[in-house]
NUNUMI-526611 format. One record per residue: residue number from 1; chain; x, y, z of N, C-alpha, C in turn. Coordinates in steps of 0.1 Angstrom, whole numbers. Example, Ala and Ser with C-alpha at 12.3 -4.5 7.8 and 13.67 -1.06 7.14 Angstrom:
// NUNUMI-526611
ATOM 1 A 132 -57 78 123 -45 78 132 -33 78 $
ATOM 2 A 128 -22 71 137 -11 71 129 0 79 $
This chain:
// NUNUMI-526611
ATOM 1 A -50 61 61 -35 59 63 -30 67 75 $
ATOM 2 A -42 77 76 -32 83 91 -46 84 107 $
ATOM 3 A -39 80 113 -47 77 128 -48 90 129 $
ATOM 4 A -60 89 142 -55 101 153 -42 100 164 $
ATOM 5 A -40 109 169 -28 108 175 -32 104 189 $
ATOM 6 A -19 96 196 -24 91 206 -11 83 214 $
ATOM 7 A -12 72 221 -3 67 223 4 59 213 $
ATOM 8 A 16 60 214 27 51 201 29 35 203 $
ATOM 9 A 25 28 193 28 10 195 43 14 184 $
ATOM 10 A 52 13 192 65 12 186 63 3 173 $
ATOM 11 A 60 -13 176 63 -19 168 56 -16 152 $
ATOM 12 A 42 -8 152 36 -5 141 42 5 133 $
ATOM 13 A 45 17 144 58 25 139 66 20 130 $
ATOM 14 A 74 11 134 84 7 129 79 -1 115 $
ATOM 15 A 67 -10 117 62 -14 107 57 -6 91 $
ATOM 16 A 52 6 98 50 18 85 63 22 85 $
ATOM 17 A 70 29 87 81 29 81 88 24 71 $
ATOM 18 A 89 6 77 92 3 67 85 0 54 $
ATOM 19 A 70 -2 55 65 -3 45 64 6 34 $
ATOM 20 A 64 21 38 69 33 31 78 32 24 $
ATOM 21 A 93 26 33 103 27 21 100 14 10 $
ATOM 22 A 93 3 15 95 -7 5 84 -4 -8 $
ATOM 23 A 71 9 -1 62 12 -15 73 16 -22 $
ATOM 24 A 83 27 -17 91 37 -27 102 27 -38 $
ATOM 25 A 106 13 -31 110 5 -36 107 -3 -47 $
ATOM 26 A 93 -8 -46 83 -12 -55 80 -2 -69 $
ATOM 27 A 76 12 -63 78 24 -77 90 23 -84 $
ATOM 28 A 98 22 -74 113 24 -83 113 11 -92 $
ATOM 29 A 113 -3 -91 115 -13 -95 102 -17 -103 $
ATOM 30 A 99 -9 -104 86 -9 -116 88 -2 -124 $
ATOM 31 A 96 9 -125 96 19 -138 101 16 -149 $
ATOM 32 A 111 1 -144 115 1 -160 111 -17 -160 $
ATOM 33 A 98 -23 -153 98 -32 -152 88 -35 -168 $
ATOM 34 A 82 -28 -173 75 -33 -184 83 -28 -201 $
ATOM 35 A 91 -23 -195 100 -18 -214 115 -27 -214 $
ATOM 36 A 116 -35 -199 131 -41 -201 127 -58 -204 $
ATOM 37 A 140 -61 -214 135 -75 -218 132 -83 -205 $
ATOM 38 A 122 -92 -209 125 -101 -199 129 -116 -195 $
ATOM 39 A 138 -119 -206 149 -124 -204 163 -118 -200 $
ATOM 40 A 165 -108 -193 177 -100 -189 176 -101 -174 $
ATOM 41 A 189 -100 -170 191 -103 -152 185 -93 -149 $
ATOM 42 A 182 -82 -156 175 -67 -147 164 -71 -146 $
ATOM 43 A 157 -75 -155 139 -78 -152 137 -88 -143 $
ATOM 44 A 150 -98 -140 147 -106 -131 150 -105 -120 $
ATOM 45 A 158 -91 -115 160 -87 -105 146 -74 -102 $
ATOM 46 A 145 -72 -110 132 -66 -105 120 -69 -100 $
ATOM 47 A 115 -86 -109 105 -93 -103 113 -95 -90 $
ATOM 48 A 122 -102 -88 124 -104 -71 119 -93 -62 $
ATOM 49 A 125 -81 -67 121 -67 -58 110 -68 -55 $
ATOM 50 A 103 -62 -67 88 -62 -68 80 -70 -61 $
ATOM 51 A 81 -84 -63 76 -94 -53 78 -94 -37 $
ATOM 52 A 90 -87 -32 93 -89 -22 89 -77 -15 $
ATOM 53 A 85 -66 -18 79 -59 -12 64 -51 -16 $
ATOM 54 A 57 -63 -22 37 -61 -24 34 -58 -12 $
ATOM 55 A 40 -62 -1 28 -64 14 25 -52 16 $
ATOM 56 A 33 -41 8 34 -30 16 22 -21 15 $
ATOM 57 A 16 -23 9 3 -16 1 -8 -21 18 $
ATOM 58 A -10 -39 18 -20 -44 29 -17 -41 41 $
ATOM 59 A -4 -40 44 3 -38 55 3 -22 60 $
ATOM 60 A -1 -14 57 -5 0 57 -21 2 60 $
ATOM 61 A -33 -9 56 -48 -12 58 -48 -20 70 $
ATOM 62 A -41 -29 73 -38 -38 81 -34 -27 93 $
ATOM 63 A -24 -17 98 -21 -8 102 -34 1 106 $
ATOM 64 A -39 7 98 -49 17 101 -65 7 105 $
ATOM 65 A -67 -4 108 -76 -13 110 -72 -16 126 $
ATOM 66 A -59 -14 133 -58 -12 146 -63 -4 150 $
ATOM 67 A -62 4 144 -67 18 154 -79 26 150 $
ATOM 68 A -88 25 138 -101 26 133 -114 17 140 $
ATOM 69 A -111 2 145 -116 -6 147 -119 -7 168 $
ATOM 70 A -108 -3 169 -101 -3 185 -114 3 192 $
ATOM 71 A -122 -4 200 -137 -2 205 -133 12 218 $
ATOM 72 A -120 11 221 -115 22 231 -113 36 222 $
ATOM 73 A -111 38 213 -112 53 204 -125 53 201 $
ATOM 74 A -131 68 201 -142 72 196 -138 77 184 $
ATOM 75 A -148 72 175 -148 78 163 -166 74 159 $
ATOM 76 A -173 92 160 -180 94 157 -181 98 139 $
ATOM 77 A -195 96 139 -194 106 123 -186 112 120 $
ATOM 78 A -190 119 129 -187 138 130 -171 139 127 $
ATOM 79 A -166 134 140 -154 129 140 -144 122 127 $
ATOM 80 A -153 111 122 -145 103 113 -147 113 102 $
ATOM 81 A -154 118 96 -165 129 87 -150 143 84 $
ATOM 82 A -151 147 99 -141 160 99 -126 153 101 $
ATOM 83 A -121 149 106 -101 144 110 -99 138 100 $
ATOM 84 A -110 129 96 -101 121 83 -103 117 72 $
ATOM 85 A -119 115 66 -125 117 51 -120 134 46 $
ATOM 86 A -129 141 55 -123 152 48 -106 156 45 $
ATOM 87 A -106 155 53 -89 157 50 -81 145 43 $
ATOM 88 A -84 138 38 -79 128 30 -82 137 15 $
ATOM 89 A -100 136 15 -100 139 3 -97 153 -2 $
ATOM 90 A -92 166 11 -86 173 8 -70 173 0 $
ATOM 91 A -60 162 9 -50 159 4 -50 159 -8 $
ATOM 92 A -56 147 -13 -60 139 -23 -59 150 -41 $
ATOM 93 A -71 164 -34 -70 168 -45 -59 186 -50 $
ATOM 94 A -52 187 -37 -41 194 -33 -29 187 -41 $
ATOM 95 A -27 175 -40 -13 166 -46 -17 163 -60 $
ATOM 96 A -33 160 -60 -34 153 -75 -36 166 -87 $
ATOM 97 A -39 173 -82 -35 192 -90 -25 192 -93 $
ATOM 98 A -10 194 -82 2 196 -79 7 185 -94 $
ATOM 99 A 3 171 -89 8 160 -100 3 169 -115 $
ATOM 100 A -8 170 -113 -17 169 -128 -3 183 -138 $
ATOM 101 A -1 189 -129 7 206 -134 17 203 -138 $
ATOM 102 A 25 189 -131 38 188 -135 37 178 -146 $
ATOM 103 A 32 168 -145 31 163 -156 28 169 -168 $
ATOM 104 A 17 179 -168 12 182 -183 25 191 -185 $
ATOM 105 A 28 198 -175 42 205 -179 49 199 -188 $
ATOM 106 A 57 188 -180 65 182 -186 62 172 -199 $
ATOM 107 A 50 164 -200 49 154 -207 41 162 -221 $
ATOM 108 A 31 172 -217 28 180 -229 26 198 -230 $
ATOM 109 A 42 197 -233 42 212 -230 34 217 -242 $
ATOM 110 A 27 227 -239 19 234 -250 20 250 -245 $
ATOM 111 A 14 258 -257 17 276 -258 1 277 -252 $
ATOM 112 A -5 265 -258 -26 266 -258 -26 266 -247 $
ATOM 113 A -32 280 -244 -37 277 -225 -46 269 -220 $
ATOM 114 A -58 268 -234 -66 261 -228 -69 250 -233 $
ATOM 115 A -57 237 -235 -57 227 -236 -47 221 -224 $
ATOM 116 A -39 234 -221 -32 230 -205 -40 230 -195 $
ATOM 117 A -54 240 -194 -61 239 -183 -67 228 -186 $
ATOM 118 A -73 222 -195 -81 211 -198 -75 201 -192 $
ATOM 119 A -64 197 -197 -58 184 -194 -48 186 -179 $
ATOM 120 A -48 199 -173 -50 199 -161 -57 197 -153 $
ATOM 121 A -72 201 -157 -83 197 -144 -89 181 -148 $
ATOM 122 A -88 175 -160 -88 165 -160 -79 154 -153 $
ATOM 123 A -65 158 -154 -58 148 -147 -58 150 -131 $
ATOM 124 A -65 161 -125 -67 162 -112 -75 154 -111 $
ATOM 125 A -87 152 -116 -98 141 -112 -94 132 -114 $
ATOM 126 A -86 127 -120 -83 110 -123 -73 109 -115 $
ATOM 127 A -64 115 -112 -53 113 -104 -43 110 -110 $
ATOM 128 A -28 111 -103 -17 101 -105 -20 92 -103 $
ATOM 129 A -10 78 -107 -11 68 -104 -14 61 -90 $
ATOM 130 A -1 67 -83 -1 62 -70 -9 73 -56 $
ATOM 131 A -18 77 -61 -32 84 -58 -44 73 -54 $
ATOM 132 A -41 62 -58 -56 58 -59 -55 51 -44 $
ATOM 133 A -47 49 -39 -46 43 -27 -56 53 -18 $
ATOM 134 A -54 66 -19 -70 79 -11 -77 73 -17 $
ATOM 135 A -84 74 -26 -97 66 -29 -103 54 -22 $
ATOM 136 A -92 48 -25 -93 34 -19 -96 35 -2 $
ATOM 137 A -85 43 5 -90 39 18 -100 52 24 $
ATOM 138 A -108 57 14 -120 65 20 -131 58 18 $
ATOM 139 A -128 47 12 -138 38 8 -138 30 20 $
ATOM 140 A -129 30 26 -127 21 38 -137 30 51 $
ATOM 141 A -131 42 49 -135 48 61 -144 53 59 $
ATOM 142 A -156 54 50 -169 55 50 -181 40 55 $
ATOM 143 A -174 29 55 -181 20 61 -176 18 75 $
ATOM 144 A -163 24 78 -160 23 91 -172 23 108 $
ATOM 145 A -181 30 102 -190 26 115 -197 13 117 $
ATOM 146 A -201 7 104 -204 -7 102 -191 -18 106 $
ATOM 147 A -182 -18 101 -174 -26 107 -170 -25 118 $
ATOM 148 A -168 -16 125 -168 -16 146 -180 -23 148 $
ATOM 149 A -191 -19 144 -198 -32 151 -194 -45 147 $
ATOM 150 A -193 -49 135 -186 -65 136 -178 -68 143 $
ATOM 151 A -165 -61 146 -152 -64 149 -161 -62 168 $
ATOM 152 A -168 -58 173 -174 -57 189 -175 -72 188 $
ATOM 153 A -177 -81 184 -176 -94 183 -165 -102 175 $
ATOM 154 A -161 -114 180 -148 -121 175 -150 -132 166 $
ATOM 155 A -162 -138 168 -169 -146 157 -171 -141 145 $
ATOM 156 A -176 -127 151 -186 -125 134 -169 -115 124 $
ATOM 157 A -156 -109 132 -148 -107 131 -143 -118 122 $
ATOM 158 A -141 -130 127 -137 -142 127 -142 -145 109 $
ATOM 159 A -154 -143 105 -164 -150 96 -160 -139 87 $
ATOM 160 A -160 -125 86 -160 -119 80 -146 -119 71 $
ATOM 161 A -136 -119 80 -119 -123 70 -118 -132 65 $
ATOM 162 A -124 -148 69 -129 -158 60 -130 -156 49 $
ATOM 163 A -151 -148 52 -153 -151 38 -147 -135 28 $
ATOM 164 A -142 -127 30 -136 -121 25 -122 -127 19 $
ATOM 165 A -113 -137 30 -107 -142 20 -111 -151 8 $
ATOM 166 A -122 -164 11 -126 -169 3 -128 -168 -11 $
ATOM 167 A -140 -154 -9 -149 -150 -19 -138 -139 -28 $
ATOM 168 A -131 -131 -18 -122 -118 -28 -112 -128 -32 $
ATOM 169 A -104 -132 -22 -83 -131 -25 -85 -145 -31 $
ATOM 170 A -88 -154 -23 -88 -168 -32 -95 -166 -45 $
ATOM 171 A -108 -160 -45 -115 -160 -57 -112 -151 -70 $
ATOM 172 A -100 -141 -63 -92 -133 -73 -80 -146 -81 $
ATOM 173 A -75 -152 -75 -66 -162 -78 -76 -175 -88 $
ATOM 174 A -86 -178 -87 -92 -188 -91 -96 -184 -109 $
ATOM 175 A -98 -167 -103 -101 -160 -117 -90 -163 -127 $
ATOM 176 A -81 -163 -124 -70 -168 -135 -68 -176 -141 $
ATOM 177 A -75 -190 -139 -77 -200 -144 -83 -203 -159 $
ATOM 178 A -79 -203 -167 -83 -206 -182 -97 -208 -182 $
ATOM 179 A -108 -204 -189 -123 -211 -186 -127 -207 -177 $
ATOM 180 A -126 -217 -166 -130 -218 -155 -135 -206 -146 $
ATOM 181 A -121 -198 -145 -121 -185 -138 -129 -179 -147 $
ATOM 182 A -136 -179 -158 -140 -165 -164 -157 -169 -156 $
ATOM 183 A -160 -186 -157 -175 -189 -152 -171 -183 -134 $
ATOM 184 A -161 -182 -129 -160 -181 -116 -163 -165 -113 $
ATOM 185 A -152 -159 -123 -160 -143 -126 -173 -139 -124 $
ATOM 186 A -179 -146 -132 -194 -142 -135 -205 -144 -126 $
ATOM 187 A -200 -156 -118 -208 -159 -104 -204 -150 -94 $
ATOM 188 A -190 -151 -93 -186 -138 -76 -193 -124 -84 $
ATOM 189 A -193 -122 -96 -196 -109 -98 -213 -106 -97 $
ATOM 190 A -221 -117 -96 -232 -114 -94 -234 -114 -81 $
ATOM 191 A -224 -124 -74 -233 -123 -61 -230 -112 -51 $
ATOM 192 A -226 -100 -55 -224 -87 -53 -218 -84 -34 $
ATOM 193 A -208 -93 -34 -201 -94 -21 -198 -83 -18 $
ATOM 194 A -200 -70 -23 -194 -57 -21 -185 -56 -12 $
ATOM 195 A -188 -56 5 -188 -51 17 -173 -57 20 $
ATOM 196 A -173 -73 16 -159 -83 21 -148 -82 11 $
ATOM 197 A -154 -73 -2 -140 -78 -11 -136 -69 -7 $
ATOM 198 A -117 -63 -18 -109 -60 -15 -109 -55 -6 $
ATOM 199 A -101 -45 2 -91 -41 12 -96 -40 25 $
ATOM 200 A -114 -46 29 -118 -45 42 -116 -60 51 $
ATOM 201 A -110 -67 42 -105 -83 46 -92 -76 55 $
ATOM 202 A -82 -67 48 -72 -64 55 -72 -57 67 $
ATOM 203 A -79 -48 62 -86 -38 76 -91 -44 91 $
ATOM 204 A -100 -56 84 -106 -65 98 -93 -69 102 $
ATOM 205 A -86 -80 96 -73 -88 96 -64 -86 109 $
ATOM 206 A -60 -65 104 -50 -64 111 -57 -58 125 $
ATOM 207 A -69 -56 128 -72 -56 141 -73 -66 148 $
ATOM 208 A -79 -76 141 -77 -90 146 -70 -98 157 $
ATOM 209 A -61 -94 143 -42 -102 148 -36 -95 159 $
ATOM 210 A -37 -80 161 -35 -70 172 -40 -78 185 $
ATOM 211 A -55 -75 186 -63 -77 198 -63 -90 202 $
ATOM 212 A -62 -101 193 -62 -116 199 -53 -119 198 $
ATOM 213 A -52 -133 208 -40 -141 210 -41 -151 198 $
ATOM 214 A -30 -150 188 -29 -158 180 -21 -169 181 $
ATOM 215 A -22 -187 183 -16 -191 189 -2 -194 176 $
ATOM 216 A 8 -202 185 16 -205 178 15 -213 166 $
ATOM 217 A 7 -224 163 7 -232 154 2 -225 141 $
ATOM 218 A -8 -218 148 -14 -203 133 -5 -197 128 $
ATOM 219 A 0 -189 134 10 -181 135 23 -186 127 $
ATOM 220 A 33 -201 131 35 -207 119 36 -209 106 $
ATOM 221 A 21 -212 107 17 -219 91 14 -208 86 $
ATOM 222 A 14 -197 86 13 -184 83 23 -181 76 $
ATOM 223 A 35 -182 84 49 -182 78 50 -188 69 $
ATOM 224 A 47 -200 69 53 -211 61 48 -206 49 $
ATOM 225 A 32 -208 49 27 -197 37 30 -185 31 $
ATOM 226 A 35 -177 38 40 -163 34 57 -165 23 $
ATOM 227 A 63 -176 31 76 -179 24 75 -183 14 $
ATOM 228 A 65 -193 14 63 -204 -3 51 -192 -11 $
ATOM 229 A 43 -184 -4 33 -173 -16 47 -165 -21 $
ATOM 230 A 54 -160 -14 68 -152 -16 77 -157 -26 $
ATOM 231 A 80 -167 -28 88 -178 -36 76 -179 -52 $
ATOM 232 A 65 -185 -50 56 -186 -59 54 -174 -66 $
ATOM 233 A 52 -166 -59 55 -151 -68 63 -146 -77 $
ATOM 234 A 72 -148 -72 86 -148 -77 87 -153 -91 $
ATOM 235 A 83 -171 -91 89 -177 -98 75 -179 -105 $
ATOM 236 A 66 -180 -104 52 -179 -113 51 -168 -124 $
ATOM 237 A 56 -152 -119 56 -141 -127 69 -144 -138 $
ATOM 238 A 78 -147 -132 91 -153 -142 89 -158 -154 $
ATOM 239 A 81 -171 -148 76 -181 -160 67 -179 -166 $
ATOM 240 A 61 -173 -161 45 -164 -169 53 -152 -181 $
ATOM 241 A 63 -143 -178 69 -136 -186 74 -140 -196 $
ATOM 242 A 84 -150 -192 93 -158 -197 85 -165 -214 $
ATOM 243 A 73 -169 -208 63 -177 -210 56 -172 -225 $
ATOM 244 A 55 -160 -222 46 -144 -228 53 -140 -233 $
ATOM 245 A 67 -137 -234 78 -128 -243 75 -117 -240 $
ATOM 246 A 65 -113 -227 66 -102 -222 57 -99 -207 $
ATOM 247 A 62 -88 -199 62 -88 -190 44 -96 -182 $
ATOM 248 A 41 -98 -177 35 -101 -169 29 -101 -149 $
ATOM 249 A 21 -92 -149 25 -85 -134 10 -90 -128 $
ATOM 250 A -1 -100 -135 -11 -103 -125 -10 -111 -109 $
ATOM 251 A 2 -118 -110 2 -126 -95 11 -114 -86 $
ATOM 252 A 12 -100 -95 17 -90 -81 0 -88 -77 $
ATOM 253 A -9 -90 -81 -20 -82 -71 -23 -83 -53 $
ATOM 254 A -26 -74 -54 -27 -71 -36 -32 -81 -33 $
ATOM 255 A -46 -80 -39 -60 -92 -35 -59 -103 -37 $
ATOM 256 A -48 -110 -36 -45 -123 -38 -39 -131 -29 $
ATOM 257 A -44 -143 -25 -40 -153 -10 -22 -150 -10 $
ATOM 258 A -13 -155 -20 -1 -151 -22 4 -136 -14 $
ATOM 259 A -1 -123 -15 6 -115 -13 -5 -113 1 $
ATOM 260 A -15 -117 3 -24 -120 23 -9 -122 32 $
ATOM 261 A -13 -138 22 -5 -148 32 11 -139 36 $
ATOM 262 A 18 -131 27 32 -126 29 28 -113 39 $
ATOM 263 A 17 -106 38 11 -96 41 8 -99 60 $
ATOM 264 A 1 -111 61 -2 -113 75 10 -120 87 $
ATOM 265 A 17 -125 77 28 -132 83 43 -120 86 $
ATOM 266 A 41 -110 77 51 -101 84 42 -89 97 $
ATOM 267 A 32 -95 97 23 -82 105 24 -92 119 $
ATOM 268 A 23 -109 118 21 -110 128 35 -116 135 $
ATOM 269 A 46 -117 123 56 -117 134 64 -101 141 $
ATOM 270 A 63 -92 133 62 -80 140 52 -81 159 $
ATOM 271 A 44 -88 157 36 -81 167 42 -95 182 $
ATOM 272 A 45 -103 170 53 -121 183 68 -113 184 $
ATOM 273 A 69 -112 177 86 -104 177 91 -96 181 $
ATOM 274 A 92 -85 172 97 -74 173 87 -65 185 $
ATOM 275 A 72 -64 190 68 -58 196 77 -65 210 $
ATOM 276 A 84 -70 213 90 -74 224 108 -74 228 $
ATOM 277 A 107 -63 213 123 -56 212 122 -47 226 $
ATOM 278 A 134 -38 229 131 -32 240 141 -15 232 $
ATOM 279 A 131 -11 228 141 3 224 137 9 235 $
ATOM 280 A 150 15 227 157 29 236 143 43 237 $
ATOM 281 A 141 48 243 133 62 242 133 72 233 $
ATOM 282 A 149 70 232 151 79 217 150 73 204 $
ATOM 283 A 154 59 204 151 54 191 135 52 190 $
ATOM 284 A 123 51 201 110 52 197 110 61 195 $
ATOM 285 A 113 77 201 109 90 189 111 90 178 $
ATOM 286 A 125 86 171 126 87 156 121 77 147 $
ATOM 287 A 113 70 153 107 59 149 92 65 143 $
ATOM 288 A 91 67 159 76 79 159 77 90 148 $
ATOM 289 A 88 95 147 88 103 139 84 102 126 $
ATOM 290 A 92 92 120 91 87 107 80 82 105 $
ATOM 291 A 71 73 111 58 71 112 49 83 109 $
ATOM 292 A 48 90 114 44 100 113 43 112 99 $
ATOM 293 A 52 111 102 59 119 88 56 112 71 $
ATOM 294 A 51 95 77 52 82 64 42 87 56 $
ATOM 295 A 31 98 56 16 98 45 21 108 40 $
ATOM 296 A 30 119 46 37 126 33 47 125 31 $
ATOM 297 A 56 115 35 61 113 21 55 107 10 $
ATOM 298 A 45 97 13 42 89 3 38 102 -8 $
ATOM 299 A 28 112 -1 25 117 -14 32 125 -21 $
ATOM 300 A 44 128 -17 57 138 -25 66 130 -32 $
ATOM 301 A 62 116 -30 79 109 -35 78 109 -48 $
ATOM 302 A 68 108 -56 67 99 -71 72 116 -82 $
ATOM 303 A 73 129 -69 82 142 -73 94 137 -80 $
ATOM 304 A 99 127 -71 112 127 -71 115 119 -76 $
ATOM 305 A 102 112 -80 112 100 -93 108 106 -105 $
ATOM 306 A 100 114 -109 94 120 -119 109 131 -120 $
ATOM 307 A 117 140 -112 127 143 -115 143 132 -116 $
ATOM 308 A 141 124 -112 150 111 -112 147 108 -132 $
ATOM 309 A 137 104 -134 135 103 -146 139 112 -156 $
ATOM 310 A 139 123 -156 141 136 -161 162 142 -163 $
ATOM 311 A 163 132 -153 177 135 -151 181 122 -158 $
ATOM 312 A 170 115 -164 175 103 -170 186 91 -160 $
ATOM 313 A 184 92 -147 185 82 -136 174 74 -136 $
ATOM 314 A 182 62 -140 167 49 -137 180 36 -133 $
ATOM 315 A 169 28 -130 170 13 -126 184 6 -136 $
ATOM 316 A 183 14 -147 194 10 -158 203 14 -159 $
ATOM 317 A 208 24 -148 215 35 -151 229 30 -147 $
ATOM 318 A 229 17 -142 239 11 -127 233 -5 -129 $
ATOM 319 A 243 -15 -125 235 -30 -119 221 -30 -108 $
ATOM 320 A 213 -36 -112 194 -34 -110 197 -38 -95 $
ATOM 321 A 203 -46 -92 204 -51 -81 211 -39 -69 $
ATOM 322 A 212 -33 -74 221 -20 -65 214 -5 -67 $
ATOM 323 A 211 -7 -81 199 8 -78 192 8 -75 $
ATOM 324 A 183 -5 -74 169 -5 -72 171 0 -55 $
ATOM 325 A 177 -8 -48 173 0 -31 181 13 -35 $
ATOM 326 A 196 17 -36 202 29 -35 189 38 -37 $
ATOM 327 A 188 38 -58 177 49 -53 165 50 -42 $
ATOM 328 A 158 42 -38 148 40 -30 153 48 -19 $
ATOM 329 A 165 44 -15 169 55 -7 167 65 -6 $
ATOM 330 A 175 72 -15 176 88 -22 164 87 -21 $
ATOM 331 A 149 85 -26 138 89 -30 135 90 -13 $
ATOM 332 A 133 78 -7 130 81 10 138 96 16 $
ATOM 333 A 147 93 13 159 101 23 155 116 14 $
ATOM 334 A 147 120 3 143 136 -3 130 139 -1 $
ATOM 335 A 121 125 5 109 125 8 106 132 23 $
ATOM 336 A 117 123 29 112 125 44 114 145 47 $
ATOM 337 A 127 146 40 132 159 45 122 170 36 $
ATOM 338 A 113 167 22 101 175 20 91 175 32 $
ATOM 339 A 89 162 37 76 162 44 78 167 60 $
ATOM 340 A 95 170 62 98 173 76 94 189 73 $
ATOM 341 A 97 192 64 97 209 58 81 210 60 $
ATOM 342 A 73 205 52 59 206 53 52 204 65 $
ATOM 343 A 59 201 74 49 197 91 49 206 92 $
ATOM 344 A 61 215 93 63 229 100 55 238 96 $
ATOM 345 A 46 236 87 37 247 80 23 245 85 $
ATOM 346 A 18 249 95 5 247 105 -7 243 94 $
ATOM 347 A -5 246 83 -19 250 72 -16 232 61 $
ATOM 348 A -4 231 61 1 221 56 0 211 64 $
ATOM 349 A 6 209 73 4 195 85 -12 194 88 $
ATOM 350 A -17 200 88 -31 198 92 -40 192 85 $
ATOM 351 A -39 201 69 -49 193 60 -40 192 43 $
ATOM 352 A -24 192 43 -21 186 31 -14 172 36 $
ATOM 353 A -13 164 48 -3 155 48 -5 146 60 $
C-alpha cells in the first residue's frame, strides 16, 4: 500500500485519497448492513453505498502495481525485504495488538488476567477485520520479483490479466451458479492457478493501464461495463436480499468481473481525464499530502468507529442517506489528523504507518 517515495503522479494521489475515504465509507455502511431489515429504505441505501464504493479495496493494488512493477525503480530483495515486507508486517502487528487490547477491553471485560492475555495475543494473530488487507498485499510483494519480469514484456503482461481474469474474477462469478458452479469449484480448485488468482490480476492491471496507450474504444467499453457491473450490483444484491429475507453481500466481492470492470474503468478514466487536470502547486501538495498520510489512516480509523459505536452513533442514528457519508467524514477528517500527529514521530512514520 505504500511506495517508495519519489516523484508525485498527482492524479494517483488524488486517486488514493479518494479511495481511502470511500474504504472508510464502505466500513461505515456496513455496520449496520447485516442486523437492518432488508426491506427498509436504510438497507437499501446502504446496498447503493456499499456497491458504489467496492473499487476501493482494487484500486489501492491497482495503485501500488504502478510503482512495484515500473522497470525504472529498483527494487532489490534486499530492498523490497527491508522498506516494505518488513515494515508492513511490522505495522501489521503494532495495530493488530493495539486492535486486539481494545476490543478485549471493551467487548470482554474480565478481572482474569490471564484470559485477557489469552485472548489478547490471540486476537493479535488473527487480526482485526480490516487487517487482512497486510496480509493480503505481502502476499503480493513476496512474488513481486517474479512479476517484473512478466510485466518487462507486454504480451506475456497482456496474457497474464486475461487469464487471471478468466480463471479468478469470471470464475469467481460462475461459482455462484447453482450446481454448476460447485463442479466449476472443483475444477479451478484443482488446477491450482495460484500465481493469477486474486489480487495479482489487479496489481498487473494497474501497471498496465499506466504504461500503455489504451485506446479509446477499450477504454469505452470499460465504462460501459463498469456502469451496467455498478447498476447490477446494486440491484442483483437487492433482489438476492429481498429474495433471502436476509441480507446477502456475495456479488460485493472484490474478485469479481462486476467490481474489475467498476475498478478499471475509474482507474482508467483518472489516468484519460483527470491526469490532464492542471493543479495548482499547492493543491498537488495537499493532495500529496493526503496520499501519503492515506496507510495511516486506514489503519487508525476502525478506532473511531469502534468509539462511534460506543457512543452509540451509527448509520441509524439519523436518515442512512446522510450519515452514511457525514460520518465517513468525521471518521476521515479524525483519521487524517491521528495520522498527521503520528508522522511527526520519527519511530512512528518509519515503521508504524
Amino acid at each position: 500500500m505504500r511506495e517508495q517515495s519519489g516523484e508525485r503522479i498527482t492524479y494517483l494521489d488524488l486517486l488514493r485519497v479518494i479511495s481511502i475515504f470511500c474504504m472508510m465509507m464502505l466500513h461505515i455502511s456496513a455496520s449496520q448492513f447485516d442486523t437492518t431489515d432488508v426491506t427498509s429504505v436504510s438497507w437499501q441505501v446502504f446496498n447503493v453505498y456499499d456497491s458504489m464504493v467496492r473499487f476501493c479495496v482494487p484500486e489501492f493494488v491497482m495503485i501500488s502495481g504502478v510503482f512495484f512493477l515500473n522497470p525504472k525503480r529498483d527494487y532489490t530483495l534486499k530492498k523490497l525485504w527491508k522498506n516494505n515486507i518488513l515494515r508492513i508486517v511490522t505495522a501489521y502487528f503494532f495495530w493488530a495488538f493495539c486492535y486486539a487490547v481494545g476490543y478485549t477491553f471493551v467487548m470482554n471485560r474480565t478481572t482474569d488476567i490471564a484470559a485477557f492475555a489469552g485472548n489478547v495475543i490471540k486476537e493479535t494473530f488473527l487480526g482485526y477485520y480490516h487487517l487482512w488487507f497486510l496480509n493480503m498485499i505481502v502476499g503480493i510483494y513476496l512474488v513481486v520479483p517474479f512479476l517484473r519480469k512478466i510485466a518487462e514484456d507486454k504480451k506475456m503482461t497482456e496474457y497474464f490479466i486475461l487469464l487471471s481474469f478468466v480463471t479468478c474474477y469470471l470464475g469467481n462469478l460462475l461459482r455462484l451458479v447453482p450446481v454448476a458452479g460447485e463442479v466449476l469449484d472443483t475444477v479451478l480448485s484443482k488446477s491450482s492457478l495460484l500465481l493469477v488468482a486474486g489480487y495479482t490480476g489487479y496489481f498487473m492491471a494497474g501497471y498496465y493501464f499506466y504504461t500503455y496507450d489504451i485506446s479509446k474504444k477499450f477504454r469505452h467499453a470499460v465504462y460501459a461495463l463498469g456502469a451496467l457491473s455498478l447498476l447490477a450490483t446494486i440491484a442483483g444484491t437487492s433482489a438476492w436480499s429481498l429474495a433471502a429475507g436476509e441480507a446477502r453481500q456475495a456479488l460485493y466481492d472484490y474478485l469479481l468481473p462486476t467490481t474489475c470492470f467498476v475498478a478499471w474503468a475509474i482507474f482508467l478514466f483518472f489516468k484519460s481525464r483527470v491526469s490532464g487536470v492542471n493543479f495548482s502547486e499547492r493543491g498537488s501538495r495537499q493532495i500529496a499530502k493526503l496520499a501519503s498520510l492515506s496507510f495511516g489512516m486506514y489503519l487508525v480509523h476502525e478506532f473511531f468507529n469502534i468509539i462511534l459505536k460506543m457512543l452509540n452513533i451509527t448509520t441509524l442514528s439519523f436518515p442512512a442517506v446522510i450519515s452514511v457519508p457525514v460520518l465517513a467524514c468525521v471518521v476521515f477528517a479524525l483519521s487524517f489528523v491521528t495520522a498527521w500527529v503520528m508522522s511527526k514521530i520519527p519511530f512512528a512514520r518509519k515503521y508504524l504507518m
